[in-house]
KEDRENVO-59957 format. One line per 8 residues: their letters; for each residue x, y, z of N, C-alpha, C. Coordinates in pm, whole numbers. Atoms other than C-alpha are relative to their C-alpha. Layout:
N
A> X,Y,Z,X,Y,Z,X,Y,Z; ...
This chain:
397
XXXXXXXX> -98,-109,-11,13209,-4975,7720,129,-51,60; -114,53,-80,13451,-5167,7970,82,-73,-103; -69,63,143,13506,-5411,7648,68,58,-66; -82,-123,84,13594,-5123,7420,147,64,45; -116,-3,-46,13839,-4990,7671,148,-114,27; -87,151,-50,13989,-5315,7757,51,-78,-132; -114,60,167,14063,-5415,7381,72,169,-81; -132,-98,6,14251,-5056,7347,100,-15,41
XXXXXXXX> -150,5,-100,14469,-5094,7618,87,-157,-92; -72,106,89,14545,-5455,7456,51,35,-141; -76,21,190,14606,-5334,7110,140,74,-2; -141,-18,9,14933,-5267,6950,-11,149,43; 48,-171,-43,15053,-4890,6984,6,11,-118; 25,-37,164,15088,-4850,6568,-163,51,13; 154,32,-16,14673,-4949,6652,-41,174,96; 35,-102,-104,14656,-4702,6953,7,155,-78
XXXXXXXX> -68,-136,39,14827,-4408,6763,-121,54,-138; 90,-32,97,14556,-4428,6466,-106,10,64; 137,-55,-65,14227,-4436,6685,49,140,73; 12,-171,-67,14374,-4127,6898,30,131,-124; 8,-111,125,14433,-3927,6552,-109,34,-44; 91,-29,20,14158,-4011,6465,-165,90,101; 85,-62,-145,13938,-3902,6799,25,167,2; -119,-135,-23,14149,-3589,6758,-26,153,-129
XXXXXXXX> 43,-61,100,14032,-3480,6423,-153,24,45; 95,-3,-25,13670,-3568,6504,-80,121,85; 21,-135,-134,13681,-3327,6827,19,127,-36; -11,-129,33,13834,-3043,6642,-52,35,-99; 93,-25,34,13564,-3061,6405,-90,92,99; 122,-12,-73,13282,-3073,6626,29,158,121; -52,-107,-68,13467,-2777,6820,-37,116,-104; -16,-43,161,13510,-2603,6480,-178,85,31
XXXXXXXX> 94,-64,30,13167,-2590,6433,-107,38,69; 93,-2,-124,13037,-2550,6747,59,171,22; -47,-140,10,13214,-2228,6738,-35,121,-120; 27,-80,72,13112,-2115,6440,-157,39,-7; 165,-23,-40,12719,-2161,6529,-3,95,112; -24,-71,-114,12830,-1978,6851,-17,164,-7; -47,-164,-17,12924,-1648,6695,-117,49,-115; 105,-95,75,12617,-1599,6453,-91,58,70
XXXXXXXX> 94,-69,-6,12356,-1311,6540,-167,-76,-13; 71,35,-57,12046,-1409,6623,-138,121,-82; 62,-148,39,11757,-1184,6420,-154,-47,-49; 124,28,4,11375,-1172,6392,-52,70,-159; 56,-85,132,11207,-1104,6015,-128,-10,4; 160,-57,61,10894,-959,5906,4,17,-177; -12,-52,107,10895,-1016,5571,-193,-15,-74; 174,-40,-10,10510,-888,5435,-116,-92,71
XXXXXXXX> 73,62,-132,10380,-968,5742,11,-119,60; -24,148,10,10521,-1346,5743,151,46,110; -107,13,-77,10752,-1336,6069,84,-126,4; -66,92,-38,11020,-1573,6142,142,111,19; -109,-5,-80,11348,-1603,6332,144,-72,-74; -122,32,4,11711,-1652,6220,119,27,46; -138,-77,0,12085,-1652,6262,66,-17,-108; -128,-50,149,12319,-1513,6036,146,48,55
XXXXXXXX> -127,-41,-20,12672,-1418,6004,-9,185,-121; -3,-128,77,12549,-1136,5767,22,117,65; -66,-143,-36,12697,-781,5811,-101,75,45; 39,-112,91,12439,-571,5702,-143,-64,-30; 147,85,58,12013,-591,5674,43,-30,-172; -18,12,155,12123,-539,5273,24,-109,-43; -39,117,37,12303,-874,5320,-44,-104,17; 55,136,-57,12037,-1066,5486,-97,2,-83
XXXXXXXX> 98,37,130,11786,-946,5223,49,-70,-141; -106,47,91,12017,-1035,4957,19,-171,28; 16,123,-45,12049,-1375,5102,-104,-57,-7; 184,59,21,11654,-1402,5055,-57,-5,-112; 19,-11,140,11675,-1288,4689,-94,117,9; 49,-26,20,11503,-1024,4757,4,178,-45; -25,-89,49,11501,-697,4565,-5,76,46; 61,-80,-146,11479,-385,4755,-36,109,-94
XXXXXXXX> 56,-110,40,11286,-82,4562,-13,149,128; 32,-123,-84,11301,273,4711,-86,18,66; 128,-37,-61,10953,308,4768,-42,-159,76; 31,102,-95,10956,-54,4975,5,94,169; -26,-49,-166,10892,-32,5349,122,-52,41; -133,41,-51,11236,-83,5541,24,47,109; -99,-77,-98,11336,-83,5877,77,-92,91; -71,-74,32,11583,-72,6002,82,53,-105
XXXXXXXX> -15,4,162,11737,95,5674,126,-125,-22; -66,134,109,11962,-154,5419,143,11,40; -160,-44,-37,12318,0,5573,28,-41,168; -45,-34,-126,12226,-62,5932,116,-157,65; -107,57,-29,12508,-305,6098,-101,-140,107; 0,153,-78,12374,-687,6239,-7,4,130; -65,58,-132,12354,-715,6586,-123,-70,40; 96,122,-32,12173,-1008,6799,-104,49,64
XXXXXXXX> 126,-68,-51,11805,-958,6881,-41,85,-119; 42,-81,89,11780,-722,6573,-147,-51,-91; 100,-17,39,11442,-721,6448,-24,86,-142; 7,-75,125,11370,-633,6071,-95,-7,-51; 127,17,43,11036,-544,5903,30,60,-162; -23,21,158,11034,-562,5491,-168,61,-75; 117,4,96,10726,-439,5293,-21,-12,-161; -32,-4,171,10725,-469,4902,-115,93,-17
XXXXXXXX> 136,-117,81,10565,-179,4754,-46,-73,-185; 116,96,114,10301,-282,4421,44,95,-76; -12,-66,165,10367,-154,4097,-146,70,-20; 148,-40,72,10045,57,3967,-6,110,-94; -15,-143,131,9905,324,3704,-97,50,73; 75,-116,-19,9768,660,3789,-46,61,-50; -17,-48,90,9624,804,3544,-82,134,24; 22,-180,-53,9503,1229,3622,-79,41,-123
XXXXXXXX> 39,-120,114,9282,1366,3352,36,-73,-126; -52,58,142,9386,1118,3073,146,-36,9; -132,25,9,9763,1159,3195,37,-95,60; -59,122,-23,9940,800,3292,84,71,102; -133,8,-86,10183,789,3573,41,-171,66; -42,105,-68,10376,463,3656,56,20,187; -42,-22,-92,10433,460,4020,28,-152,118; -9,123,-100,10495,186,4337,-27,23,102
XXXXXXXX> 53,-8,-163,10366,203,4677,-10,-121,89; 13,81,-99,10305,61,4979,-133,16,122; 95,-37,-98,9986,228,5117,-79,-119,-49; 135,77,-11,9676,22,5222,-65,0,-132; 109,-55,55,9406,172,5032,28,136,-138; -17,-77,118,9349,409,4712,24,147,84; 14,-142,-88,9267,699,4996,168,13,71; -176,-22,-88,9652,611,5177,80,54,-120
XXXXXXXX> -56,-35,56,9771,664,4858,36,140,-37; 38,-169,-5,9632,988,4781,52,79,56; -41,-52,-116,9715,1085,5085,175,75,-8; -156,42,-3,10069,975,5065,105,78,-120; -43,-31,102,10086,1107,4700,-45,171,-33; 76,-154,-84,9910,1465,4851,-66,28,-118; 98,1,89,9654,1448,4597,-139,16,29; 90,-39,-83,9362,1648,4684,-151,-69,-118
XXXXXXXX> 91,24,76,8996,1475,4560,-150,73,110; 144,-52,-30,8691,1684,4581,-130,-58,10; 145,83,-8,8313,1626,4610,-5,-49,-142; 8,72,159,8291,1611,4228,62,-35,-79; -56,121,78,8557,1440,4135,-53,-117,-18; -25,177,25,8544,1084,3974,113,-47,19; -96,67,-27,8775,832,4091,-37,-126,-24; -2,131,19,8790,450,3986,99,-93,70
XXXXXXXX> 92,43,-120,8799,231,4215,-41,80,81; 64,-148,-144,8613,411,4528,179,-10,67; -95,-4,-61,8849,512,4762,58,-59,120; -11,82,-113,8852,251,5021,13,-133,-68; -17,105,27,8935,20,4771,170,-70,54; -130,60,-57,9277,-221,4901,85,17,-174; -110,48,92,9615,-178,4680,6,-150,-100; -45,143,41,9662,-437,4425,77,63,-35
XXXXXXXX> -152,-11,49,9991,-513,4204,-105,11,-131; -2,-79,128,9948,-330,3849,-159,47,-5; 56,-71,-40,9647,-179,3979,-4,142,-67; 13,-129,96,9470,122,3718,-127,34,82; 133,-123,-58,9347,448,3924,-41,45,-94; 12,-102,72,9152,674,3722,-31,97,97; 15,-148,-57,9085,1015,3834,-34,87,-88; 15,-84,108,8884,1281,3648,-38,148,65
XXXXXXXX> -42,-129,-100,8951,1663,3835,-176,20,-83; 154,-5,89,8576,1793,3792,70,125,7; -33,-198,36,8568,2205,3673,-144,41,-29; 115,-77,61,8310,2460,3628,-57,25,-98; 68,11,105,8047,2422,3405,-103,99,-23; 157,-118,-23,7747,2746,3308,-86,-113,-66; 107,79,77,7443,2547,3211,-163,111,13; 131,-57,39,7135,2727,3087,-114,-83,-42
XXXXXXXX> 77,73,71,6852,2527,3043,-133,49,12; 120,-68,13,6553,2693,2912,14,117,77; 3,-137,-57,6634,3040,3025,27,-37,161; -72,-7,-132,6728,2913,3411,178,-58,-6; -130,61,-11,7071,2931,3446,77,-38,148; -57,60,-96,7320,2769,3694,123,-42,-9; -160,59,-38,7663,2628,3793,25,-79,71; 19,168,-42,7723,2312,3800,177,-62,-16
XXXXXXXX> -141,16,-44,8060,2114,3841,-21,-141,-144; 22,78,51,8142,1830,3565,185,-59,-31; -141,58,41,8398,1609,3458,-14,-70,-137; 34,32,80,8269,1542,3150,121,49,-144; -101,-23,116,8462,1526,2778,-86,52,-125; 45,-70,130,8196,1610,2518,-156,33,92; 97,-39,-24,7849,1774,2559,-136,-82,61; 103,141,15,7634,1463,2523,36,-74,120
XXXXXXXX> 11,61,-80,7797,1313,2784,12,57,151; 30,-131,-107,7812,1630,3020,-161,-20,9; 177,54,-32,7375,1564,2953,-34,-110,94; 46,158,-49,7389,1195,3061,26,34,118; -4,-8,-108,7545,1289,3356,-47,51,80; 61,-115,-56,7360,1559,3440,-159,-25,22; 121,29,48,7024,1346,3344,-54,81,-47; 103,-110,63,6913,1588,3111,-43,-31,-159
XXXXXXXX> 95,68,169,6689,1503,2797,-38,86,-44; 34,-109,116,6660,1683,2473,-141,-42,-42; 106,2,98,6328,1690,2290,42,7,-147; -5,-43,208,6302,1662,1902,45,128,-31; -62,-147,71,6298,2023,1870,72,90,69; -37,-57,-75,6482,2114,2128,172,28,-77; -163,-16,25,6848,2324,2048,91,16,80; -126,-2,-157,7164,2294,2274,101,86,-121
XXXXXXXX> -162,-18,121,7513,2479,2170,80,52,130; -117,121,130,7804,2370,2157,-118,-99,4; 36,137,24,7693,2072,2010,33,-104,31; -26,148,-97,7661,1738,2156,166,-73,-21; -111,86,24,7993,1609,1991,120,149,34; -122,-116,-83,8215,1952,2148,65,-10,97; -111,79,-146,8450,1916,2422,-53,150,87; 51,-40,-104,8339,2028,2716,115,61,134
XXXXXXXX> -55,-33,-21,8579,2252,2902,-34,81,101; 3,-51,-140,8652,2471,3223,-110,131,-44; 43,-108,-27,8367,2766,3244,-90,-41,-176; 140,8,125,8177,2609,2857,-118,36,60; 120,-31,-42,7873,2777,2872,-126,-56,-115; 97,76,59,7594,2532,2746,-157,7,30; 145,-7,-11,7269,2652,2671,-98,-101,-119; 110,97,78,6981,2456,2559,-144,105,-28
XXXXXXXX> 135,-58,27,6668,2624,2405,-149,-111,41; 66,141,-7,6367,2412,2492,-93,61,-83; 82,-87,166,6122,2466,2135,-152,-117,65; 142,90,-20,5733,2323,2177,-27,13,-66; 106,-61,182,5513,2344,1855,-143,-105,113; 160,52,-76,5123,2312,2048,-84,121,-48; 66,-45,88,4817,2371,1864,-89,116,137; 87,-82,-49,4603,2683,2021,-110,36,-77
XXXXXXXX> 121,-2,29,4211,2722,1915,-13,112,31; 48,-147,-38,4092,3060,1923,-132,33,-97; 127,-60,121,3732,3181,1807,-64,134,9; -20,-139,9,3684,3491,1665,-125,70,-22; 109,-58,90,3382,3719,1588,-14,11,-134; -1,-81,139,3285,3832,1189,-100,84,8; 94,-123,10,3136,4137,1169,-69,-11,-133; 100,1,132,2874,4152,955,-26,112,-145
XXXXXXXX> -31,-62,158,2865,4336,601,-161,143,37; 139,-101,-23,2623,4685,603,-89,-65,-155; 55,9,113,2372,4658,302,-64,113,-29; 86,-164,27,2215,5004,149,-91,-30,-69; 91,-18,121,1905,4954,-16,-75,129,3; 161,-125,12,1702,5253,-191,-117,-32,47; 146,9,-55,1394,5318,-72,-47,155,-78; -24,-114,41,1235,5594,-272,-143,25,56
XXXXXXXX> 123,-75,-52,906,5622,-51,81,76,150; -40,-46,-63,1163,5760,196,57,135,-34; -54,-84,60,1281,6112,203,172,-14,8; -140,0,79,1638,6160,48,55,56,113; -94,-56,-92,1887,6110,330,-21,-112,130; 73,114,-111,1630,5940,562,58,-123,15; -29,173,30,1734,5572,649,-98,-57,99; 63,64,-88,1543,5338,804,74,-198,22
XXXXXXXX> -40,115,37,1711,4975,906,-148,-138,38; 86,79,17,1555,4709,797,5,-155,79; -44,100,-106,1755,4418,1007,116,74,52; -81,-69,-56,2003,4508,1251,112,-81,-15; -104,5,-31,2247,4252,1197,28,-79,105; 2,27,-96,2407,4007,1355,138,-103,-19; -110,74,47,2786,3905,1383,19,-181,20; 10,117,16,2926,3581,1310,118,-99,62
XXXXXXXX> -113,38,-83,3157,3341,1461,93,-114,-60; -114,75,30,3495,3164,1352,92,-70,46; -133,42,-56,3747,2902,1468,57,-31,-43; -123,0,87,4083,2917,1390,61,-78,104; -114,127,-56,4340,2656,1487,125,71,-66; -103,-92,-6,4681,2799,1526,112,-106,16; -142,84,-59,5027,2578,1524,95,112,30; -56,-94,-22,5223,2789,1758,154,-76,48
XXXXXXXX> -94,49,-81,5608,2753,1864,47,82,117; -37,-91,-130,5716,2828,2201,150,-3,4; -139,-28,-21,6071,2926,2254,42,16,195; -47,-29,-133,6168,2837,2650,-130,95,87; 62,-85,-32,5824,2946,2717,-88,87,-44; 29,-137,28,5782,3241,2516,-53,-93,-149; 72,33,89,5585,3222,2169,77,63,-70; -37,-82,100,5759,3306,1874,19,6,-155
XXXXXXXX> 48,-43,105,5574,3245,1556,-116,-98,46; 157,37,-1,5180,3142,1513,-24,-11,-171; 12,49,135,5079,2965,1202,-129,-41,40; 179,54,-8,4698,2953,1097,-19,-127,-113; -38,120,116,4653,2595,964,-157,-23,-28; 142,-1,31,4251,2580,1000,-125,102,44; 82,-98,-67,3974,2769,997,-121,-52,-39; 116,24,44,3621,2694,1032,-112,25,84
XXXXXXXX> 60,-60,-53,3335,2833,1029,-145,7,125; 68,72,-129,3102,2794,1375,-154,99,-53; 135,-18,-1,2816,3035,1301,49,160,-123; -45,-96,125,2789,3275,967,-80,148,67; -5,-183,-42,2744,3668,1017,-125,-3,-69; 97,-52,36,2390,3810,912,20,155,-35; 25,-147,58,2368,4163,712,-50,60,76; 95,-58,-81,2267,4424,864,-47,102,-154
XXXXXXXX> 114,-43,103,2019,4582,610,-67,157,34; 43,-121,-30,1971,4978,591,-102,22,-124; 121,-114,75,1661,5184,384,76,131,-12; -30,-166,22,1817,5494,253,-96,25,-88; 5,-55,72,1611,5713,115,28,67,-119; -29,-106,152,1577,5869,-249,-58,98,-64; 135,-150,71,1244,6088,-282,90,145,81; -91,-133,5,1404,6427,-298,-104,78,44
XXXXXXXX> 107,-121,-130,1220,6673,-43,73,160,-46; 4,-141,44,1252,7058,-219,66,65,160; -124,-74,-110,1551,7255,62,38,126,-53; -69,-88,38,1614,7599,41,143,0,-14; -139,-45,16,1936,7699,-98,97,77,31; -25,-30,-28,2219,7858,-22,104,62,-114; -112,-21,116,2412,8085,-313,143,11,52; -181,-41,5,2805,8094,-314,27,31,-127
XXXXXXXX> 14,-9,144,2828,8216,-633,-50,-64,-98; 65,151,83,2790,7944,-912,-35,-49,19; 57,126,-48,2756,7718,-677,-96,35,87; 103,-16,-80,2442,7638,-479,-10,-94,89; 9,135,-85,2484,7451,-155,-139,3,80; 125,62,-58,2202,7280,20,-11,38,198; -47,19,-138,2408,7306,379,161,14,34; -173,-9,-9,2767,7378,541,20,-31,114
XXXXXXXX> -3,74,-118,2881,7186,795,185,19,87; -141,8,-42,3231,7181,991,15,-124,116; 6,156,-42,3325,6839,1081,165,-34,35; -103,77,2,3667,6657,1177,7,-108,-81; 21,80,129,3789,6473,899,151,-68,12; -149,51,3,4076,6223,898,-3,-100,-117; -99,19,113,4199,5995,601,-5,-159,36; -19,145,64,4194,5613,487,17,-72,-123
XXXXXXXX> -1,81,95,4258,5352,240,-35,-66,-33; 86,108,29,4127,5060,78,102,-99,59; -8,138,-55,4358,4805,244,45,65,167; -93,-17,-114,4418,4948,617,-79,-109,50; 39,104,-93,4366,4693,900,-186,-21,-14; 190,39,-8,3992,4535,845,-35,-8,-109; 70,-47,113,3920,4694,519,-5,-76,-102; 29,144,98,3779,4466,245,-16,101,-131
XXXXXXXX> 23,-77,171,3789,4792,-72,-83,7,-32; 153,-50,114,3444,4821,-138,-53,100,114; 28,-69,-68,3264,5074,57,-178,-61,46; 162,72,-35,2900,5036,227,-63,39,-129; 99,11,86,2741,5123,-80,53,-44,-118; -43,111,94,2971,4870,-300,46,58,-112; -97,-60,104,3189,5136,-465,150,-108,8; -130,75,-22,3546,4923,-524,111,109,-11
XXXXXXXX> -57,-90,54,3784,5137,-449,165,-28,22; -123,-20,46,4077,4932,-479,66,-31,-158; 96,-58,154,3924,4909,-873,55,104,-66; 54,-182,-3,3872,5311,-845,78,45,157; -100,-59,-67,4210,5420,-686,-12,154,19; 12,-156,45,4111,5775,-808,-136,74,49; 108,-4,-7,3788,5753,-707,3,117,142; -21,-97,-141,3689,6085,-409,-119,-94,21
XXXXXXXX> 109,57,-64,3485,5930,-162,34,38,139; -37,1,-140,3465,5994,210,-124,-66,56; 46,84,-103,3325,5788,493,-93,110,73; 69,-60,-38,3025,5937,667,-78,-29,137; 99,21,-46,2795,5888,928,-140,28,-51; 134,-7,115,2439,5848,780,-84,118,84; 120,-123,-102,2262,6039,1054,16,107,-24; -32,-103,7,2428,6325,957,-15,25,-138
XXXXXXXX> -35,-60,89,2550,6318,652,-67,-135,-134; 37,109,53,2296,6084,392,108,-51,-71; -39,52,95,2455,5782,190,-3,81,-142; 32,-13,84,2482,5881,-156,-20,176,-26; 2,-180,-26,2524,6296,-71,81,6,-100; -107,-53,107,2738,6498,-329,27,100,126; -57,-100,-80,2977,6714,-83,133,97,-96; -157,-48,-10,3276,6956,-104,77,59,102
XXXXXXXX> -82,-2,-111,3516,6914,109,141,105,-8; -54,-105,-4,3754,7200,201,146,-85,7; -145,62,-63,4107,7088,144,-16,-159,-156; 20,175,17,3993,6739,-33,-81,19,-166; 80,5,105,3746,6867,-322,-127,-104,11; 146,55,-38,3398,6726,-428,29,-167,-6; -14,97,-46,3352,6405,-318,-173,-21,19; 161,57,-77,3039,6123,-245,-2,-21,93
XXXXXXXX> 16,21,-143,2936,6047,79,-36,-140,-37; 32,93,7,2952,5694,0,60,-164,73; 20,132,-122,3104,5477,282,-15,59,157; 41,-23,-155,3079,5419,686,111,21,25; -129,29,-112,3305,5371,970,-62,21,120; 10,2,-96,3289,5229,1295,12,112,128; -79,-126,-95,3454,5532,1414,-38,130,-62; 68,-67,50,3288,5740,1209,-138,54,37
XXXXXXXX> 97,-26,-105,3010,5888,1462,17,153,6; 30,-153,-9,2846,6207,1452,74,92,-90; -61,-82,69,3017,6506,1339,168,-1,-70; -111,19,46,3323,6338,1152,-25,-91,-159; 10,54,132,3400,6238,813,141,-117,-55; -111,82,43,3681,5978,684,64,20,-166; -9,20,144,3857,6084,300,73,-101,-2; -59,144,53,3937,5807,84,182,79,-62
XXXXXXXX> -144,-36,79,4336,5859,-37,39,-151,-77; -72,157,65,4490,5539,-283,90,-16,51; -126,37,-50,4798,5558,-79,14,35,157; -32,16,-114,4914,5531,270,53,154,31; -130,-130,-41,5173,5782,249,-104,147,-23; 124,-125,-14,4893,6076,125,-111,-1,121; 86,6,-114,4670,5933,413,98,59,113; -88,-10,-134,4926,5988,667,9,186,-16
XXXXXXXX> -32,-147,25,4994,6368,509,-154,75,20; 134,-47,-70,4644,6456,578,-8,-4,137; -50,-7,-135,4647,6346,926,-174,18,24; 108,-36,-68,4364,6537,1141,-29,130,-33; -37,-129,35,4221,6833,1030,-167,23,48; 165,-76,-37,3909,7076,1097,-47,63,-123; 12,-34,142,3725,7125,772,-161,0,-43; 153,-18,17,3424,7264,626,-78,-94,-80
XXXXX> 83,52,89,3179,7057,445,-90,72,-101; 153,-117,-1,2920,7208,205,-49,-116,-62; 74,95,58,2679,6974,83,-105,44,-126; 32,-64,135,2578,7008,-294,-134,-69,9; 168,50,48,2203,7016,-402,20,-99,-162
């Protein structure tokens, strides 16, 4: 250093006058820019979550983001805002909000945020989600960038299934997939309506029929057939039975469908027979036993009786058209015949009936007991016009 000084002082002054110009410039540099580091601001960043420290001469946060390249979107976090004025110590926190799609019911919305979670969003975006909504992702899923919510608003659904009905909540688009969700399974013959491919809407009321087809066995009695044989060592009228008879038994197989339960048609697909019916076998008399008479003028009755007398056909419920003593009388439409009881009134009697004319006493009836008689009519509609009546008998010799 002493050297350095000591060959200054020796040098020319031309020499002297260029090192102090130069010393001179150097200093009012280093002044320069010692002054200009002096007067920048001093400022702490947060930019998404990545702190650091600078100084700036910038005005304005707008100008220090701008200086970072960095874009500023409305919906970014910002504080203090983009206008506020520089000063030292200033502290600035930056968030970039994410681009994403919303989509409501099928409807799209482009939007940008800055919440956490799908639930901050919601929140943020006052979007109310119920118990039975669907939402995609859950709702504690984290924000990404271009990030697709779905959302499907659930609504009131009537569901009937098999006669119990209920109200149920769905978010469903067609019928079929309103089922899946609902875990509910059709059968083969089971009917739903609307139909599976229908859109499924606020308050659709979707009933399902539930159909069964199951076979039912049922075995039935057969009543056994009367048989009349003459007997002519008996007197005329007399009967005597000869077997009593003895019904018979049938099983029928039935394909029935049930409707939700209920039965509502029966189809006979087999029948067979378990044990056959036995005759029952009567003795009527034919030897003719000499009866005083009784004149009515011309005529000469044997007996006069007053009986309740009501009215049948050859096909009502049961009736097979022949009578117990194997008149056909759906043959012999014209044919008079009335139903008798034998005890009273023999097989094979000639009567006249008051109201009805002469007539044979040539079938039964179950219901035909004691003092009642049954006329034959060929038609329904003449049976019915008879009805019940109180009517004399006379019984022809």
């Amino acid at each position: 250093m002493i050297t350095n000084v000591k060959n200054f002082l020796l040098a020319s002054p031309k020499k002297k006058m260029a090192v102090t110009a130069g010393s001179f410039i150097v200093l009012s540099t280093m002044t320069g820019y010692a002054s200009y580091e002096w007067t920048k601001e001093t400022v702490t960043l947060n930019l998404n979550g990545k702190e650091q420290q600078i100084r700036t001469h910038a005005k304005t946060v707008a100008e220090i983001l701008e200086n970072y390249d960095i874009p500023l979107h409305p919906e970014d976090y910002l504080y203090p805002s983009a206008n506020t004025k520089v000063v030292d110590d200033l502290k600035i926190t930056w968030e970039a909000s994410k681009p994403i799609r919303l989509v409501i019911d099928g409807k799209e919305k482009k939007l940008r945020t800055t919440a956490k979670t799908i639930k901050d969003l919601l929140k943020a975006e006052q979007i109310e989600i119920h118990e039975h909504d669907e939402i995609s992702p859950n709702l504690n899923e984290p924000i990404k960038e271009n990030m697709k919510i779905t959302i499907q608003k659930a609504f009131p659904v009537v569901l009937n299934d098999g006669g119990k009905e209920q109200h149920v909540w769905s978010t469903s688009t067609t019928v079929a997939d309103f089922l899946a969700k609902q875990h509910i399974k059709l059968n083969e013959l089971d009917r739903i309506h609307p139909g599976l491919n229908e859109t499924v809407k606020e308050n659709t009321k979707i009933k399902i029929i539930r159909v069964e087809k199951v076979t039912d066995v049922v075995e039935e009695p057969v009543n056994y057939a009367v048989v009349i044989k003459k007997d002519a060592q008996l007197s005329k009228g007399q009967q005597k039975v000869i077997s009593q008879g003895e019904k018979g038994l049938v099983s029928k197989q039935y394909e029935v469908i049930l409707e939700n339960g209920k039965e509502v048609s029966r189809k006979l697909v087999k029948k067979e027979m378990i044990k056959p019916s036995k005759n029952r076998i009567v003795a009527v008399g034919t030897k003719v036993v000499p009866q005083p008479l009784v004149s009515r003028g011309r005529e000469e009755f044997a007996q006069e009786l007053y009986v309740t007398a009501t009215a049948y056909t050859a096909y009502c419920g049961g009736c097979s058209g022949k009578t117990a003593t194997g008149v056909n009388l759906r043959a012999n439409p014209n044919a008079k015949v009335i139903a008798v009881d034998p005890r009273i009134i023999p097989l094979g009697t000639k009567v006249y009936v008051e109201g009805y004319g002469y007539a044979i006493a040539a079938d039964t009836g179950s219901a035909v007991k004691g003092y009642k008689i049954d006329v034959f009519f060929p038609t329904k509609s003449k049976a019915f016009k008879w009805g019940i009546k109180r009517v004399k008998i006379k019984i022809i010799k």
